[in-house]
N, C-alpha and C positions, 0 to 999 in steps of 0.2 A: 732650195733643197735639191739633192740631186738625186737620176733618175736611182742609182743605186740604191739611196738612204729610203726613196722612196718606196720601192721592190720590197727594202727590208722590213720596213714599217708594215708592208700589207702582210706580209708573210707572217711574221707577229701575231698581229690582226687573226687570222685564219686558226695560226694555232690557240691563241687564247679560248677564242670560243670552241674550239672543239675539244679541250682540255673544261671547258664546263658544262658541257653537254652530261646528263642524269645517265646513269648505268642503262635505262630502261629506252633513251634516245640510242647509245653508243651500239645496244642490243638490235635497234630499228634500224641502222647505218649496214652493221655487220650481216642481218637477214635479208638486207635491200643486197650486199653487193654480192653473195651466197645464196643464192634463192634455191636452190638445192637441203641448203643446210637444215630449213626443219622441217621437210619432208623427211629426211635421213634421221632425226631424233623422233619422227614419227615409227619411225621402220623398227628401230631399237626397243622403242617401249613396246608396240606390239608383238615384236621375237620374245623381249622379256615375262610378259605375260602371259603367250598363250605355250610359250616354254613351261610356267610354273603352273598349270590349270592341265594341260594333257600332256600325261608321260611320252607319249609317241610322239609330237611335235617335233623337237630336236632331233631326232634321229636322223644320219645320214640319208635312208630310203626317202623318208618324209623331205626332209629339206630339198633332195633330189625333185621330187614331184614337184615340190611348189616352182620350182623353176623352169619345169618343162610348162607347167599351165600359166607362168610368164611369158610365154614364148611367144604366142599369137599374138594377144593384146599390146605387148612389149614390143612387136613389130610394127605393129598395126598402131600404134603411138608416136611413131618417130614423125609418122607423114601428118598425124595429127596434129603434133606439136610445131612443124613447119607453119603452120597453117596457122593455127591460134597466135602464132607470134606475127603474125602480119595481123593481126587482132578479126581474123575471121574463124570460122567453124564449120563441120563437115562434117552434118548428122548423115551423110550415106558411104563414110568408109566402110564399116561391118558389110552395107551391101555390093559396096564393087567387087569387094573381097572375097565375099560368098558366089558372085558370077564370075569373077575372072578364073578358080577353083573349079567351078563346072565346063568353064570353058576348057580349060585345061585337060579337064578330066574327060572329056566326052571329046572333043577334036581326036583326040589318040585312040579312043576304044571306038566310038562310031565310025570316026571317017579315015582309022587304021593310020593317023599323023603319028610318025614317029615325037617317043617323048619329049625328045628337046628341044624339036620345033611346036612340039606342041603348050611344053614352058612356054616358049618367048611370046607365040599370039598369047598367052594367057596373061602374062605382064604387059605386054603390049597393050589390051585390053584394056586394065587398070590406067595404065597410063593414060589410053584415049578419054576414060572417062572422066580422068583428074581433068583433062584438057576443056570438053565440054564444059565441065563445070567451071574451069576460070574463067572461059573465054563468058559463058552467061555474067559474068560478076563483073570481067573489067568492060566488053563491049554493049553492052546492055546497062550496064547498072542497075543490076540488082543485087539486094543482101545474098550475103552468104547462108544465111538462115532460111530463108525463101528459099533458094538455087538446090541446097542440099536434101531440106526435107523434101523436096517433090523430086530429086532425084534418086532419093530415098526410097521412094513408092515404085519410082520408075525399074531399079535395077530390082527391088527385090519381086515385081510384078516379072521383068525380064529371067531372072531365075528360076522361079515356078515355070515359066513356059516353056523353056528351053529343056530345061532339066525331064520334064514333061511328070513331075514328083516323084522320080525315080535319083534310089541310089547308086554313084558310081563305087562296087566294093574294091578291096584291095587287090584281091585275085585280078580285077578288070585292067587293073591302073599299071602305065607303065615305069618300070623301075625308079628311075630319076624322079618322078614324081612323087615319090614315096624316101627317096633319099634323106629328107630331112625328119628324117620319123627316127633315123638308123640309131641305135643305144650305145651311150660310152661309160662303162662302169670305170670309177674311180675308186678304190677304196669303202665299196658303197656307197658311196656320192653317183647316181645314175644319173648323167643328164642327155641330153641328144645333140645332134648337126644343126637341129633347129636354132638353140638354143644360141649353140657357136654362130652360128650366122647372124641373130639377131646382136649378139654383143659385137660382132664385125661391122654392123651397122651402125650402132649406135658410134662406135669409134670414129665411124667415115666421117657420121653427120656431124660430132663433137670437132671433129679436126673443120669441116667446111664451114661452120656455123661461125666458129672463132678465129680461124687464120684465112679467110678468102673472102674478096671482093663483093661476091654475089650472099655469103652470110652477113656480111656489116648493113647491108644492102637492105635483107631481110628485118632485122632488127631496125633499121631506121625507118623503113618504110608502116611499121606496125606501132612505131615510139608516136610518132607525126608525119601523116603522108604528106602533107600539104609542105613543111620543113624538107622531108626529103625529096618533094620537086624541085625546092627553090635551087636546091643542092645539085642540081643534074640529074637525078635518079630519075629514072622511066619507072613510076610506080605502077602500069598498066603490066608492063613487059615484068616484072618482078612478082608481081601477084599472078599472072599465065603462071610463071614459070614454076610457082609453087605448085601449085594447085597441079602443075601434070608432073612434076617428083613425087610430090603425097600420092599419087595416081599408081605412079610405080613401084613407088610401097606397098600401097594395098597389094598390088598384085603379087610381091616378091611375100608378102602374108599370107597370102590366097596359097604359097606353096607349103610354109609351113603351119598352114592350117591341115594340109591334104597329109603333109608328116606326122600331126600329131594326131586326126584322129584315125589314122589309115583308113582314108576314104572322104569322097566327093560326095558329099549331104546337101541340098538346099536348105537343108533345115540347121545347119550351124552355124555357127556364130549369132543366134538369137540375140544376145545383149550386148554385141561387142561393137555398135557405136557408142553407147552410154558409156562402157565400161574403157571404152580409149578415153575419151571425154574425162572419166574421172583420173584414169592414171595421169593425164598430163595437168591437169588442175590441179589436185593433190600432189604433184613433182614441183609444184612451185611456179609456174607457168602463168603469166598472169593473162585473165580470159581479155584484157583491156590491151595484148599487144605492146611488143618491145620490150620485153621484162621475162627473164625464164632460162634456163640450161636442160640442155635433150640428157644430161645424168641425170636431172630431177625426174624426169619422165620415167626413166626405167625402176629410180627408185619406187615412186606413185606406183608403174606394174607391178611390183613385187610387194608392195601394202595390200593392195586389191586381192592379191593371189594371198598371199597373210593371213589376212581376215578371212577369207574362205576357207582356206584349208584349216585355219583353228576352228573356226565355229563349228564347222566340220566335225574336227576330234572331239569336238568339248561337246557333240551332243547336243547343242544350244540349237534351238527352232533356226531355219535359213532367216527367217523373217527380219531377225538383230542383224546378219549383212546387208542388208537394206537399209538398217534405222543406223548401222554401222556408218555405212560408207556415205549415205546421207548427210551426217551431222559430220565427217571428214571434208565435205564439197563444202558444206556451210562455211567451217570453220578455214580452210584452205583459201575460200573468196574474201572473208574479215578478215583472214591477216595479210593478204594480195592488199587490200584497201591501208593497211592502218603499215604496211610497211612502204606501200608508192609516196608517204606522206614525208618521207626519209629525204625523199630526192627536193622537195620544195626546201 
């Protein structure tokens, strides 16, 4: 037989059996290579219900809102999602994020640093502490789990002191620091610079994830580290290097955290490692590494923001965002498991 006839036979082969695969497999094939895709029929069904439960919901103003209170999280996700796709985690984003903000905020008002040197220590910052934290993970070998919650304690101990529990207000804070607060009415669609900047990001990282060297990289290293040694990949040098971009996320959060509340609090972003956590889980992200799209992520922010802002209008106790967004991690983890089952 020749190699031809042969080639044609497998080909055959391949098609038959995918041609008898069950609606309910071809369903498990399509969410495997879309991992985006039902997070996004998540998002629909909850516009549609909390559309038909409170009249204000839809409204332009409303919809405007829920998208600025995407803004931080939504940021503050992208460096998550980095992360998780190398199949590690980073319970002290919320607090680099809340110190690199005070850094920012007090460098310029205490020590009179003009504001846009006073930005860059402040990302700077983030980034140093993304770095710390890889460098404990790949030279050390320790989890990421360990690494993050005690640097978790660390930064938010580090904020209290510095900050010395004082507010930086907006009167204090200089311009540029507040630039991402600035309002763009559309129509009555208000949305902010914040806003804009976070969807320039997410674009960056959608382009570097999927067309560059250093993204394939990411995804192999997160699928099978040990695979992507065999491969040549330096998985030590590729896990740094996440870990101090997510760094620099944080901090590039840290500014539109300072836009959206106008003002440097030690006290904000109280939930907003959990609440990255959930947008990029809930975006289809899977917590086992090498499986996920940074569109799912921002979808997942805008669920999170969803569910708030309805239970909100609807009156409903906060408590149901809790038992809400709960039973979305659950269910977002069971079908991360029952769609990985696609690739076997």
């Amino acid at each position: 037989m020749s190699e031809t006839t042969t080639t044609s036979a497998g080909y055959d082969a391949a098609e038959d059996l995918l041609d008898r695969r069950s609606p309910v497999q071809r369903l498990q094939s399509v969410l495997h290579t879309y991992p985006w895709l039902s997070p996004a029929m998540v998002l629909a069904v909850a516009l549609v219900v909390f559309g038909s439960i409170a009249d204000n919901f839809a409204t332009p103003s409303n919809l405007g809102t829920i998208t600025q209170q995407t803004a931080v999280i939504g940021t503050l996700a992208i460096g998550q999602t980095l992360i998780i796709l190398t199949a590690g985690i980073d319970l002290s984003c919320g607090a680099i994020m809340v110190f690199s903000s005070m850094v920012m905020a007090k460098t310029a008002f205490d020590q009179g640093v003009p504001g846009v040197p006073a930005l860059i220590i402040g990302i700077v910052v983030g980034g140093v502490a993304g770095f710390v934290n890889g460098m404990l993970i790949t030279r050390i070998n320790l989890p990421p789990f360990i690494v993050t919650l005690g640097s978790l304690g660390i930064f938010t101990s580090m904020t209290l002191l510095y900050a010395t529990g004082r507010t930086v207000r907006e009167r204090e804070l200089a311009p540029v620091l507040l630039k991402l607060g600035n309002p763009l009415d559309i129509g009555g669609f208000r949305l902010t610079t914040g806003v804009l900047a976070m969807l320039v990001l997410y674009a960056v990282f959608a382009y570097v994830l999927r067309y560059t060297a250093w993204g394939s990289h990411v995804y192999a290293v997160g699928d099978d580290p040990d695979a992507a040694r065999l491969a040549g990949i330096q998985v030590s040098r590729v896990l740094l290097s996440v870990y101090t971009v997510a760094g620099v996320i944080f901090g590039l959060a840290a500014w539109v955290l300072i836009g959206r509340v106008g003002a440097a609090s030690p006290n904000s972003g109280v939930d907003a490692n959990l609440q990255s956590i959930t947008a990029v889980v809930i975006g289809g992200t899977s917590l086992f590494g090498g499986r996920g799209r940074i569109v799912g992520t921002l979808v997942g922010a805008l669920i999170v923001s969803v569910v708030d802002n309805g239970l909100s209008l609807a009156n409903l106790d906060q408590a149901y965002k809790q038992l809400a967004i709960g039973i979305l991690i659950i269910a977002a983890v069971t079908a991360d498991q029952w769609i990985r089952r696609a690739r076997a």
